[in-house]
HTML snippet that shows the backbone in 3Dmol.js (N, CA, C, O; Angstrom):
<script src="https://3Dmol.org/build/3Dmol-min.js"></script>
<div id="view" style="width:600px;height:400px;position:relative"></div>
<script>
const pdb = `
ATOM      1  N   UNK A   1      39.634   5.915  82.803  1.00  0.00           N
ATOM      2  CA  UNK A   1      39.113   6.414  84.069  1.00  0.00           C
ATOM      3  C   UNK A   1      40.062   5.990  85.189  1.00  0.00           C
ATOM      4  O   UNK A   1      40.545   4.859  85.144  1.00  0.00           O
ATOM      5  N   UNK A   2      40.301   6.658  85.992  1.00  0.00           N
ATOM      6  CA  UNK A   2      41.508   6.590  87.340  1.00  0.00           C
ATOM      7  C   UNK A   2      40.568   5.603  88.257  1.00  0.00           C
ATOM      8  O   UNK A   2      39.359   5.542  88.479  1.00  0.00           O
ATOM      9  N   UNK A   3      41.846   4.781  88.723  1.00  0.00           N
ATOM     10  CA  UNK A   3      40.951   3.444  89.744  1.00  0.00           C
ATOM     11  C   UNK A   3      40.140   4.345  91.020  1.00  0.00           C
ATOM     12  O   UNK A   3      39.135   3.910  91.582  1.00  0.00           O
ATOM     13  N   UNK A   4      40.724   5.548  91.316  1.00  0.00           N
ATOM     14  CA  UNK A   4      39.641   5.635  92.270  1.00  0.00           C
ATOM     15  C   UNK A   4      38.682   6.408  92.036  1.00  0.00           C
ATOM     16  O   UNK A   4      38.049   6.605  93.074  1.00  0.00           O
ATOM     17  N   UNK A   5      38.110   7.150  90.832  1.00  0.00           N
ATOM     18  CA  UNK A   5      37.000   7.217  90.223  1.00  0.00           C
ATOM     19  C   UNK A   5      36.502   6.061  89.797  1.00  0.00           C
ATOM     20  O   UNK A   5      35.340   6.234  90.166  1.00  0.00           O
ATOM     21  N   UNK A   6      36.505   5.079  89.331  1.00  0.00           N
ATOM     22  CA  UNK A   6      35.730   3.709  89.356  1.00  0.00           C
ATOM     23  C   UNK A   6      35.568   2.872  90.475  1.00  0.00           C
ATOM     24  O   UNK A   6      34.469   2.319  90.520  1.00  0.00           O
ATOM     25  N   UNK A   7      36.508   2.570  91.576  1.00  0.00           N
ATOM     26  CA  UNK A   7      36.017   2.694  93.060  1.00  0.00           C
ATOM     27  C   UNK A   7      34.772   3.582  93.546  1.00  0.00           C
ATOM     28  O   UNK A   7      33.619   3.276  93.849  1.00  0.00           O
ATOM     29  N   UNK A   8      35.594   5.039  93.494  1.00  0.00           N
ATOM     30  CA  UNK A   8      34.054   5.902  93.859  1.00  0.00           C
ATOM     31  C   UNK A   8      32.592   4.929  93.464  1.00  0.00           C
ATOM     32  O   UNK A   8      31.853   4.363  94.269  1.00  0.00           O
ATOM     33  N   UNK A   9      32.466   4.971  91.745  1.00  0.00           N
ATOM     34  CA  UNK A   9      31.311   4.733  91.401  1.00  0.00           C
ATOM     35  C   UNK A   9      30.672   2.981  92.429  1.00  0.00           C
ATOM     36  O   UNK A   9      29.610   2.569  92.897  1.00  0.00           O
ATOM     37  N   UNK A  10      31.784   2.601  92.341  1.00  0.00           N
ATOM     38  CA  UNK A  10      31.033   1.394  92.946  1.00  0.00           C
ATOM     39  C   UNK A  10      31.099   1.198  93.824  1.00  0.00           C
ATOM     40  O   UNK A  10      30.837   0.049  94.179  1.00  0.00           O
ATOM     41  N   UNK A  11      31.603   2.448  95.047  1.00  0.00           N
ATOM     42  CA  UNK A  11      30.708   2.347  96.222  1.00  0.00           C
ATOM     43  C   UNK A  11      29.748   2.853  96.158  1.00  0.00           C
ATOM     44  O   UNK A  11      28.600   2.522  96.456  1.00  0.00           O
ATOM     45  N   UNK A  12      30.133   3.615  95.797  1.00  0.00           N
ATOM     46  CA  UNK A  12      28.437   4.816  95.533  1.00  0.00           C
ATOM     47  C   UNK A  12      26.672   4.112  95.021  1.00  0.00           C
ATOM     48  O   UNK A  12      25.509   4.363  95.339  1.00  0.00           O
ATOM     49  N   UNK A  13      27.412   3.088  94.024  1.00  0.00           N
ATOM     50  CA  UNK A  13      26.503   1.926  93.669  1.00  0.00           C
ATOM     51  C   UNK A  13      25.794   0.723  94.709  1.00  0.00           C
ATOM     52  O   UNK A  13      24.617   0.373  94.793  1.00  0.00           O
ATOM     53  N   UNK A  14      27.292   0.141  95.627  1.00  0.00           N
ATOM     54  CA  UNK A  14      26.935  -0.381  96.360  1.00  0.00           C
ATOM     55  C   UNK A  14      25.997   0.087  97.410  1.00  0.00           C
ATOM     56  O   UNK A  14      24.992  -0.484  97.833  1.00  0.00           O
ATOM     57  N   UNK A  15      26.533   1.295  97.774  1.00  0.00           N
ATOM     58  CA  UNK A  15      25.746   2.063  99.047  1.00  0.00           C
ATOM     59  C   UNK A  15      24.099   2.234  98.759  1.00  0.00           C
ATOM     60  O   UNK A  15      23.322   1.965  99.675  1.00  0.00           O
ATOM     61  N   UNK A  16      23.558   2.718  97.381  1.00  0.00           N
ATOM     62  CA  UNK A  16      22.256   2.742  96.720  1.00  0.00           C
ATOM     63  C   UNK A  16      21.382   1.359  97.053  1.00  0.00           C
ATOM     64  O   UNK A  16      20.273   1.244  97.575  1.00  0.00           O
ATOM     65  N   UNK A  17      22.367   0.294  96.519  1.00  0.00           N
ATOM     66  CA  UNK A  17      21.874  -0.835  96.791  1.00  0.00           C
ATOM     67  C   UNK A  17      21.257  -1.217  98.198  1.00  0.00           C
ATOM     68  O   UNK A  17      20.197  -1.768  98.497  1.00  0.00           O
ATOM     69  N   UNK A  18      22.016  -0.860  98.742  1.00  0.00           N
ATOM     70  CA  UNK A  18      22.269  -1.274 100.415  1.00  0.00           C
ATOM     71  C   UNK A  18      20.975  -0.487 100.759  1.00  0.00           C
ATOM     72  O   UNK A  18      20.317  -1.037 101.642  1.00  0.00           O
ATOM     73  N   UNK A  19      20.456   0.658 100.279  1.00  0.00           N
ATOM     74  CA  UNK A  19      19.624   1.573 100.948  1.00  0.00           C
ATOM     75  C   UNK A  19      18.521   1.016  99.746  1.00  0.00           C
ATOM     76  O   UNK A  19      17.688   1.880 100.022  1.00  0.00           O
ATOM     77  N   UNK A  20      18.010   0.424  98.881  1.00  0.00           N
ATOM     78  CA  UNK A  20      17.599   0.422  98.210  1.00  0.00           C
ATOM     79  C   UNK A  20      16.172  -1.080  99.050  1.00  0.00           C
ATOM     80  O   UNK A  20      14.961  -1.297  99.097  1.00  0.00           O
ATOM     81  N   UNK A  21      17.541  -1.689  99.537  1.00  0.00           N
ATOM     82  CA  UNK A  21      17.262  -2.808 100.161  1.00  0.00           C
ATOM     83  C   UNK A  21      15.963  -2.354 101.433  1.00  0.00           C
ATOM     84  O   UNK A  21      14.771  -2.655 101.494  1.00  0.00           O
ATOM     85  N   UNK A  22      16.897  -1.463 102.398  1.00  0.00           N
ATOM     86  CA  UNK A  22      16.342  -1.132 103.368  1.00  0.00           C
ATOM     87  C   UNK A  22      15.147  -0.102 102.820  1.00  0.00           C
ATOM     88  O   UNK A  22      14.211  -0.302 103.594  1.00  0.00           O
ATOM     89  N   UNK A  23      14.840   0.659 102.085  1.00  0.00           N
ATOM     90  CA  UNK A  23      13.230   1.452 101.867  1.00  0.00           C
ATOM     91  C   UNK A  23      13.265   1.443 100.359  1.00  0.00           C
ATOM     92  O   UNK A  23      13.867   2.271  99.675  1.00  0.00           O
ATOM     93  N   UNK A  24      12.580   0.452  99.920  1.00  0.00           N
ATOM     94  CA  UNK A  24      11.645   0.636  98.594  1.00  0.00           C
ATOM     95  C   UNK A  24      11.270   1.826  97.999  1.00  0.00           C
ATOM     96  O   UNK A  24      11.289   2.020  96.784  1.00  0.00           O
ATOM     97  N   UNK A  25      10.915   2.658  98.874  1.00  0.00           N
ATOM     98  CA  UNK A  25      10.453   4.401  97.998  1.00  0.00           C
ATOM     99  C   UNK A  25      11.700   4.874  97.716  1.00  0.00           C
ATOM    100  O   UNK A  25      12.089   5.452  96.702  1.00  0.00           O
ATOM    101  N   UNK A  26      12.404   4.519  98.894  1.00  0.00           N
ATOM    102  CA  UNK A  26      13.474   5.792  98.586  1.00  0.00           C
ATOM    103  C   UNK A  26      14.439   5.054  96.922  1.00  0.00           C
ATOM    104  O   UNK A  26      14.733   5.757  95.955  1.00  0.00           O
ATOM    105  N   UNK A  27      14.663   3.932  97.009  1.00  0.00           N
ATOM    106  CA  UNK A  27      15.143   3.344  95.812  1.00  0.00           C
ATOM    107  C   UNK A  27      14.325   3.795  95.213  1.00  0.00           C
ATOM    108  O   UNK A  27      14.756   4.939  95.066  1.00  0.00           O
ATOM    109  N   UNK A  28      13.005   3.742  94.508  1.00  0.00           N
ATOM    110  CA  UNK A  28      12.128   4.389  93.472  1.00  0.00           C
ATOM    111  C   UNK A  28      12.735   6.212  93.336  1.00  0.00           C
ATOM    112  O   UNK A  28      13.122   6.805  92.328  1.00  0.00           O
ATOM    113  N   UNK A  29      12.642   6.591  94.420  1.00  0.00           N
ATOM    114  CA  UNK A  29      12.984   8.084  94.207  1.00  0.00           C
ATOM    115  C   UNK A  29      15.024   8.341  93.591  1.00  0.00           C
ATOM    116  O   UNK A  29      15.244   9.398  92.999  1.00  0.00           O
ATOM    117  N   UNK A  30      15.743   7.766  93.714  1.00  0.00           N
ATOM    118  CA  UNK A  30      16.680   7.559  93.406  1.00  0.00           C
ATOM    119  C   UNK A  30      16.882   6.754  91.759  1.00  0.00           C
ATOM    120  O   UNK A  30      17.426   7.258  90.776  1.00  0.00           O
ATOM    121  N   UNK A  31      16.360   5.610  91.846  1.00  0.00           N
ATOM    122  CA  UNK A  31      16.115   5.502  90.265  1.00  0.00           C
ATOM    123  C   UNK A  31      15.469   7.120  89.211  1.00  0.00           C
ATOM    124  O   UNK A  31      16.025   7.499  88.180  1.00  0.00           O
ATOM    125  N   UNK A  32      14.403   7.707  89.751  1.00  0.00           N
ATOM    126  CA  UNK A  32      14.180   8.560  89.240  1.00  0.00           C
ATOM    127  C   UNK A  32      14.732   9.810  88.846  1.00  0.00           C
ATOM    128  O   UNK A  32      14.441  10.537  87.896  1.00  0.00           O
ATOM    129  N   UNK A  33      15.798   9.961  89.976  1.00  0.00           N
ATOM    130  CA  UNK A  33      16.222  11.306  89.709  1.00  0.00           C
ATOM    131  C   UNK A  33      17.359  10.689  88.731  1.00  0.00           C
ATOM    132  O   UNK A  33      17.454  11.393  87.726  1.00  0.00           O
ATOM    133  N   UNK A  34      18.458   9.329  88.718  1.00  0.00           N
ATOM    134  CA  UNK A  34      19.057   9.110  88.025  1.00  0.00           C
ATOM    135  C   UNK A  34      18.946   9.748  86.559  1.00  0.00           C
ATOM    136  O   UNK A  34      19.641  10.530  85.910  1.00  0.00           O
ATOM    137  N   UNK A  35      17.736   9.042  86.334  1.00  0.00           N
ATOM    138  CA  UNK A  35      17.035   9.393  84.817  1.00  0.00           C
ATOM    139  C   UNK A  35      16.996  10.473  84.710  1.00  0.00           C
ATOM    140  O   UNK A  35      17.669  10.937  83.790  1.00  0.00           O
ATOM    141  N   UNK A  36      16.324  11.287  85.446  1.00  0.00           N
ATOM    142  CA  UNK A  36      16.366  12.772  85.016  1.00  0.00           C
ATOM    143  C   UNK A  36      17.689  13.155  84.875  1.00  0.00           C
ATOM    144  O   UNK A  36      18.092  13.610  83.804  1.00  0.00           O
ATOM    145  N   UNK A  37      18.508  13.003  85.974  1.00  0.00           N
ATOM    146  CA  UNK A  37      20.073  13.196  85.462  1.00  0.00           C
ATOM    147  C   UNK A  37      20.445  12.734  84.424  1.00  0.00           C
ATOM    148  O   UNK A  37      21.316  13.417  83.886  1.00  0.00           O
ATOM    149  N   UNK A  38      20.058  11.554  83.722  1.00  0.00           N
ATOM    150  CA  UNK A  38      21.020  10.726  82.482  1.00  0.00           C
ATOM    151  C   UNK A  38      20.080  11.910  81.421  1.00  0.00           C
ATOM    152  O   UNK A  38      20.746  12.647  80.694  1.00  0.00           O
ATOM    153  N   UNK A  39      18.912  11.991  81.407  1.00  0.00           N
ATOM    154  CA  UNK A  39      17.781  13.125  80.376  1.00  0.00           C
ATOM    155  C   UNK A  39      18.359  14.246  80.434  1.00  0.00           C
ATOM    156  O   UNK A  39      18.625  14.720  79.329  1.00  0.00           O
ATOM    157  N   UNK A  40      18.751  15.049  81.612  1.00  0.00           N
ATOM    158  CA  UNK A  40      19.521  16.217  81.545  1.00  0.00           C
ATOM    159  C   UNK A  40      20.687  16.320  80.969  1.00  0.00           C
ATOM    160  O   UNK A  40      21.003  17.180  80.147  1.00  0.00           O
ATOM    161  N   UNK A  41      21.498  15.267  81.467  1.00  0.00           N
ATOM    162  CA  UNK A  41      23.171  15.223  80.498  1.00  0.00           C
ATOM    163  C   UNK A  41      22.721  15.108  78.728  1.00  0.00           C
ATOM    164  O   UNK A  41      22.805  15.790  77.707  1.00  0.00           O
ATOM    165  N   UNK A  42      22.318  14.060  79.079  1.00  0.00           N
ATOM    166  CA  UNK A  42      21.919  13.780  77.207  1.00  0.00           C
ATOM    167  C   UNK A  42      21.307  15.254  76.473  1.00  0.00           C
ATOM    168  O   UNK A  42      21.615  15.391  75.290  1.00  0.00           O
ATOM    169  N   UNK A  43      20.591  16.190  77.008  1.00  0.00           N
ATOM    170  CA  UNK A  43      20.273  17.300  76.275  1.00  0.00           C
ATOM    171  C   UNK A  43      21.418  17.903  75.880  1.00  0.00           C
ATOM    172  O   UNK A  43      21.773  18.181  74.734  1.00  0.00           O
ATOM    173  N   UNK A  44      22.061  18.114  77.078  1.00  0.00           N
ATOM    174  CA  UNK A  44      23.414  19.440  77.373  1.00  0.00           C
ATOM    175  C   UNK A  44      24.080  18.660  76.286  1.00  0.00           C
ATOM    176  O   UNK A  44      24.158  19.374  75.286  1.00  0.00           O
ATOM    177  N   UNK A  45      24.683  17.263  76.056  1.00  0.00           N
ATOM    178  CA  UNK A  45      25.415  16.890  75.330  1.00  0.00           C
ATOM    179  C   UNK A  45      24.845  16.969  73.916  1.00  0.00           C
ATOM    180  O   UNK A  45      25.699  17.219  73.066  1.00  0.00           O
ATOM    181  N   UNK A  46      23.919  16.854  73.585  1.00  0.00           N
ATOM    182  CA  UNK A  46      22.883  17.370  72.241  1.00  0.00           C
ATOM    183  C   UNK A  46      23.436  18.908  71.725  1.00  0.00           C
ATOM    184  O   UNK A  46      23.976  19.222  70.665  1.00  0.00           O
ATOM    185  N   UNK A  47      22.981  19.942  73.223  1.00  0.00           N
ATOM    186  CA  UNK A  47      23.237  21.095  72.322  1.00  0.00           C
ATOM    187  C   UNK A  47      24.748  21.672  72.469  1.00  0.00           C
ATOM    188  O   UNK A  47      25.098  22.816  72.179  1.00  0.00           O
ATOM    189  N   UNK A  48      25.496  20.721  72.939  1.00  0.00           N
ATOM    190  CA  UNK A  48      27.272  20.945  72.504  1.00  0.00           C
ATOM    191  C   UNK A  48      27.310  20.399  71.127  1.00  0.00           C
ATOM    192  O   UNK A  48      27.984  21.064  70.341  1.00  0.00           O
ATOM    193  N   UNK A  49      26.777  19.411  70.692  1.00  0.00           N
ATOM    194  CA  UNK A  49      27.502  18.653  69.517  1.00  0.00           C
ATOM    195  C   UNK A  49      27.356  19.714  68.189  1.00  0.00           C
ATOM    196  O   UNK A  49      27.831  19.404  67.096  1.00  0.00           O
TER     197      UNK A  49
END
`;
const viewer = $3Dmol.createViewer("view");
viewer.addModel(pdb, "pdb");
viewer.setStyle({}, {cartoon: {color: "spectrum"}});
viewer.zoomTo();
viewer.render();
</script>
């Protein structure tokens, strides 16, 4: 992975955090869609294999 695609991710991480801090729901709503994103990839990658 190129350093500034792994940069990206961990600002992108940090920034979640940071907001995660400041409103409790919205971290809950963000954990959630994660999952649905990681549930969605994992299918698509199911019906490639």
């Amino acid at each position: 992975m190129p350093a500034a695609d792994t940069t990206h991710t961990r600002v992108r991480a940090e920034w979640a955090r940071a907001r995660a801090a400041a409103d409790p729901a919205e971290a809950d709503e963000l954990r959630r869609r994660r999952e649905d994103l990681r549930t969605e990839y994992a299918g698509i990658m199911r019906s490639m294999a």
